[in-house]
N, C-alpha and C positions, 0 to 999 in steps of 0.2 A: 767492300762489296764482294769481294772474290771469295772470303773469308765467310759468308753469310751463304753465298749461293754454294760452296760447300760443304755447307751445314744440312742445308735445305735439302741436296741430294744424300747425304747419309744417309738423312731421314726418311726418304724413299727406297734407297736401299733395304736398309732393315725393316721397312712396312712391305717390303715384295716379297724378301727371304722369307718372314715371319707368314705370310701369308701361306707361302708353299709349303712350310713346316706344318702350318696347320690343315690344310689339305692332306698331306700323308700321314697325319695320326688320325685325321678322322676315317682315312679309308677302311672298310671294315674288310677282315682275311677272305678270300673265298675261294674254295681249292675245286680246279676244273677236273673232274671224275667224270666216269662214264657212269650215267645213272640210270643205263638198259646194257643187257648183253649184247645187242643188234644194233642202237642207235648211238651216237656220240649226239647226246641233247644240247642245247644249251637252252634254258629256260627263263624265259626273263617273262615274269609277272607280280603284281600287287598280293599284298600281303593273303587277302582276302580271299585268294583263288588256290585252287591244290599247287606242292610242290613241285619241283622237278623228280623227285622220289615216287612220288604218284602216279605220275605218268610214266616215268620208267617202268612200274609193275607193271602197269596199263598192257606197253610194250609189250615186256616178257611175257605177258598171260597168253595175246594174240599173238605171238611167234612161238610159244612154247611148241618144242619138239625139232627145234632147226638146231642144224648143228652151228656150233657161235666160234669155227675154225676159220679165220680169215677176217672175223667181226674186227670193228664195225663196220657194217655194209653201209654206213649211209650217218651224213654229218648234217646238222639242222642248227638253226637256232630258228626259235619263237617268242614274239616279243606279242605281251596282250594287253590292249587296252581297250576302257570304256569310254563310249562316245556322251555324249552329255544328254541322250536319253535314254539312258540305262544299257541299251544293249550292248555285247563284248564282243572284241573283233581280234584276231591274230594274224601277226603276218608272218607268213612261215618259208622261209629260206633255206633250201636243201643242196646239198651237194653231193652226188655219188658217179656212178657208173657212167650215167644217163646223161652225165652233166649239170651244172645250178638249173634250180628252177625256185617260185618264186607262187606263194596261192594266198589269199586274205579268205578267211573263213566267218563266219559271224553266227551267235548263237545267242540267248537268252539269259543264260548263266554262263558263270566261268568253268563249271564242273564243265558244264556241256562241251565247254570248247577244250577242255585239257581232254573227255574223250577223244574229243573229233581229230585232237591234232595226234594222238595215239594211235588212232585209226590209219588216217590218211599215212601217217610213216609207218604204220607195217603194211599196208597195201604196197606201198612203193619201195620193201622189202622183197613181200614173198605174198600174193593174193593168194594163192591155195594154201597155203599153212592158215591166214587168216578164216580162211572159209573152214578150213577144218576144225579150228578152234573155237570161233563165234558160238555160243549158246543156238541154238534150232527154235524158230517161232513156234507156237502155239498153236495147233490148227486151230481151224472154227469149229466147235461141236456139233456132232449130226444131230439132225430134229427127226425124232422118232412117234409112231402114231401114238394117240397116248390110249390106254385101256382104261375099259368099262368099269363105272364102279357101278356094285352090285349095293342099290338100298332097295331089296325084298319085293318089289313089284314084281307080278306073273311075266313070268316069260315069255315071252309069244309060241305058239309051237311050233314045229320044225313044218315045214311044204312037204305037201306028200302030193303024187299023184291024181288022188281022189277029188281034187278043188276046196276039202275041208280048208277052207279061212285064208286069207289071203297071204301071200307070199311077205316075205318079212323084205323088208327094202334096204337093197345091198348098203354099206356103208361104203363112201368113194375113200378109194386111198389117198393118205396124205404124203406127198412124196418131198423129199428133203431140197431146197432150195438149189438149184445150181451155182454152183464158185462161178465168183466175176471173174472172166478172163482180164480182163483188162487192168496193165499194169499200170501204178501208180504216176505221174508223171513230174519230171524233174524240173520245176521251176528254179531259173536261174535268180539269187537277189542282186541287189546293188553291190557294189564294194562298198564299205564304209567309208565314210569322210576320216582319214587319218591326219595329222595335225599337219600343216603347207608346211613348216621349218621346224628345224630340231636346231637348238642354238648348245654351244659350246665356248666353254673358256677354260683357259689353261695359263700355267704358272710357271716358268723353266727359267735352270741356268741355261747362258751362255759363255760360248767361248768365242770370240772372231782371231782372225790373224791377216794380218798386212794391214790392216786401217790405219791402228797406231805403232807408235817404234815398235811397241812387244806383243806380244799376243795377250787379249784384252778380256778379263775374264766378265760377266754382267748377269741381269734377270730380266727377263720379259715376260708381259701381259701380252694376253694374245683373246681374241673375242670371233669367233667363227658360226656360220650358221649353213645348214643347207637348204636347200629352195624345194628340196623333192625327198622321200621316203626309200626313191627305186632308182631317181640319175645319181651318178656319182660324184657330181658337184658338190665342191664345197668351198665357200669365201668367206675370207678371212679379213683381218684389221688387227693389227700390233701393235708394242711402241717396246722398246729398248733402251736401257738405260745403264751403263756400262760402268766402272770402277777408274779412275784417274790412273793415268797413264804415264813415267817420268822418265826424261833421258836427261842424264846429267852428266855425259860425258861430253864433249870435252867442256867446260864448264862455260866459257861464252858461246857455247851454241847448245845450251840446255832447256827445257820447258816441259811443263805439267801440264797433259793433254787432257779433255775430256770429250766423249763421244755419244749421242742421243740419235737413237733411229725410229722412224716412221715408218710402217709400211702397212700396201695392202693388197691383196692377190686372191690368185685360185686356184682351188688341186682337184684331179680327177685321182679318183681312189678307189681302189676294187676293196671290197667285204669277204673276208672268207671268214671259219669258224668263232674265231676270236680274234682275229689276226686282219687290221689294215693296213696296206698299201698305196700308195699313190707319188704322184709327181707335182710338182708345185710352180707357180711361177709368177715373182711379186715384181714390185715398183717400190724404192723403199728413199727414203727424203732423207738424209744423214745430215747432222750438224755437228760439227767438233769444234771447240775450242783451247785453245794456248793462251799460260801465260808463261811470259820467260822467268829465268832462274837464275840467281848469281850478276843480274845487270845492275852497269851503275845508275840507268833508266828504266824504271818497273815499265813494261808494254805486256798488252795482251792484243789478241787479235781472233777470229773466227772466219769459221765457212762455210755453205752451206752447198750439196750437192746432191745428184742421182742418179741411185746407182741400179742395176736391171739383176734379180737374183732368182736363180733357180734351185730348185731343192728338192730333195725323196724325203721322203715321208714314210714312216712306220708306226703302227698304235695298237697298243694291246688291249683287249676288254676284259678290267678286271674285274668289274660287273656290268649290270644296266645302266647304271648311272658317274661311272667312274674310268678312265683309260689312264697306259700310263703312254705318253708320245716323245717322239724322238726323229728327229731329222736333222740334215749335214746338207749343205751346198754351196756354191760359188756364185759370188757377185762380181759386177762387172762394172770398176766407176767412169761413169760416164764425163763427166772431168775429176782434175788431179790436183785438188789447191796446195799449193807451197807455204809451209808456216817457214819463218827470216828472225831473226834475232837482232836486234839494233845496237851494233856497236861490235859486233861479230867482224872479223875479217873477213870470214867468206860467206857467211849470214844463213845459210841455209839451216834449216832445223829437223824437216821431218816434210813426207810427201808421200801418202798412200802408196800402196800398190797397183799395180790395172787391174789385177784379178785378188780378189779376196776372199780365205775361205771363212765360214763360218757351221758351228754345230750345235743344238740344244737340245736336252732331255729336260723334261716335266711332268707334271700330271694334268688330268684334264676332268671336269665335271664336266656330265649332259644333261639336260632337261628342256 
């Protein structure tokens, strides 16, 4: 049986490895460039709308003529989606001087919207360089009286004096419409409905220490989602599955550990450019089990416990749809089961630590 159930966990083993191996070949390169002289972009949109390269011109056209000593004045990311009837919506996350700010814009097209998000970051650049650079409208054309055409009919004669023939009858001038003062008016629309969760899963080694005699090296699946697009919530669901663990010294108090973890929690996390942050805080259900080594009676035995774990969090975006995550923190077991060896003179085997640490690095899909 023992023999069977560690067969069963290779097999999970090398189907999590393989998993994460195949996550990091399929991630494709993407080198983070400034792709305006004034803005640090980051541009997350569908195939089918202009690049980041586009709207950088965009940029530089409407800031042309600023000096770019000190640039970038102002760090963004814009992520653009369409809603399910047709219309395009970005949400644009700024960071500069001023501090973050945060705007959902919506247009018709996607052209439209990579202007508008060009617009709106050199406005909160430099509004007079924009003003100076924007193209000048059109005025309205004047309406001018139109002239007589002459098909050969007698003239009338000129008014004299004398009452010869009646006075010719003045033409009323046509005078050019007055400009409507009144300026256009800025209706506000809805925000767009952006999707309730964004769910995530990720693939990592681990490492724990104090659980088992040695420091225990494993992979975990991990399945996260957030509730909101703007709070910094995010909840989580794991499971842990660790590599057999053996103390063979001194040889009647010997045994081959193995360690499965459950957990599930939640991190508040700040967004900056590329770069997440947060603080985490789980519930996690540990089960270990021993069998002895070197007995003249084969025993095994298990336990099951919970343990209370906190952790930092870091996640880099290495595109729209790809992170790579990384976090370290300490648990805390809530009991201490004692694995015994039968036949042992002093029987003791192995007994967690109270505080344990643990760390993992992975990748992560989003969608």
């Amino acid at each position: 049986m023992a023999d069977r159930l560690r067969h069963v966990r290779s097999r999970l083993l090398l189907a999590l490895a393989g998993a994460a191996i195949g996550q990091g070949m399929s991630v494709r390169s993407a080198i983070a460039s400034e792709v305006s002289s004034y803005v640090a972009l980051e541009w997350v949109a569908p195939d089918v709308c202009p690049d980041a390269l586009a709207v950088g011109k965009e940029l530089d056209r409407l800031l042309e003529g600023m000096s770019v000593s000190g640039a970038p004045f102002l760090r963004a990311r814009a992520e653009v989606r369409q809603d399910p009837s047709g219309s395009w919506a970005v949400e644009l996350r700024t960071t500069g001087s001023q501090g973050p700010g945060l705007r959902v814009v919506t247009a018709e097209s996607c052209r439209a919207l990579a202007d508008a998000t060009a617009l709106i970051l050199a406005l909160a650049v430099d509004p007079g360089r924009v003003a100076a650079n924007r193209p000048t409208e059109t005025t309205s054309p004047q309406i001018s009286a139109p002239t007589a055409r002459d098909d050969g009919s007698p003239r009338s004669p000129p008014p004299t004096g004398t009452g010869m023939g009646p006075p010719p009858t003045p033409t009323p001038p046509i005078a050019a419409a007055p400009k409507s003062t009144e300026r256009p008016r800025t209706v506000a629309r809805p925000a767009p409905k952006l999707p309730i969760m964004r769910w995530e899963a990720s693939a990592s080694g681990v490492l724990d220490f104090g659980t088992l005699p040695a420091s225990a090296p494993g992979v975990a699946a991990r399945v996260a989602f957030r509730p909101s697009m703007i709070l910094p919530l995010r909840l989580e669901l794991g499971a842990t599955l660790f590599f057999d663990e053996e103390r063979t010294l001194p040889a009647a108090q010997s045994g081959r550990f193995s360690l499965w973890a459950f957990d599930a929690g939640a991190c508040a996390e700040t967004p900056w450019v590329f770069i997440e942050v947060g603080a985490c805080a789980n519930v996690e259900a540990a089960w270990a089990q021993a069998v002895g080594l070197y007995e003249t009676q084969s025993s095994r035995g298990d336990a099951a416990w919970m343990v209370l774990r906190a952790r930092a969090t870091v996640a880099y975006r290495w595109s729209s749809a790809w992170a790579i995550r990384a976090d370290g923190g300490v648990g805390y077991n809530m009991s201490r089961p004692e694995f015994v060896s039968l036949g042992a003179s002093d029987g003791f085997i192995h007994q967690p630590a109270p505080v344990t640490g643990r760390g993992t690095l992975g990748l992560e899909i989003r969608f």
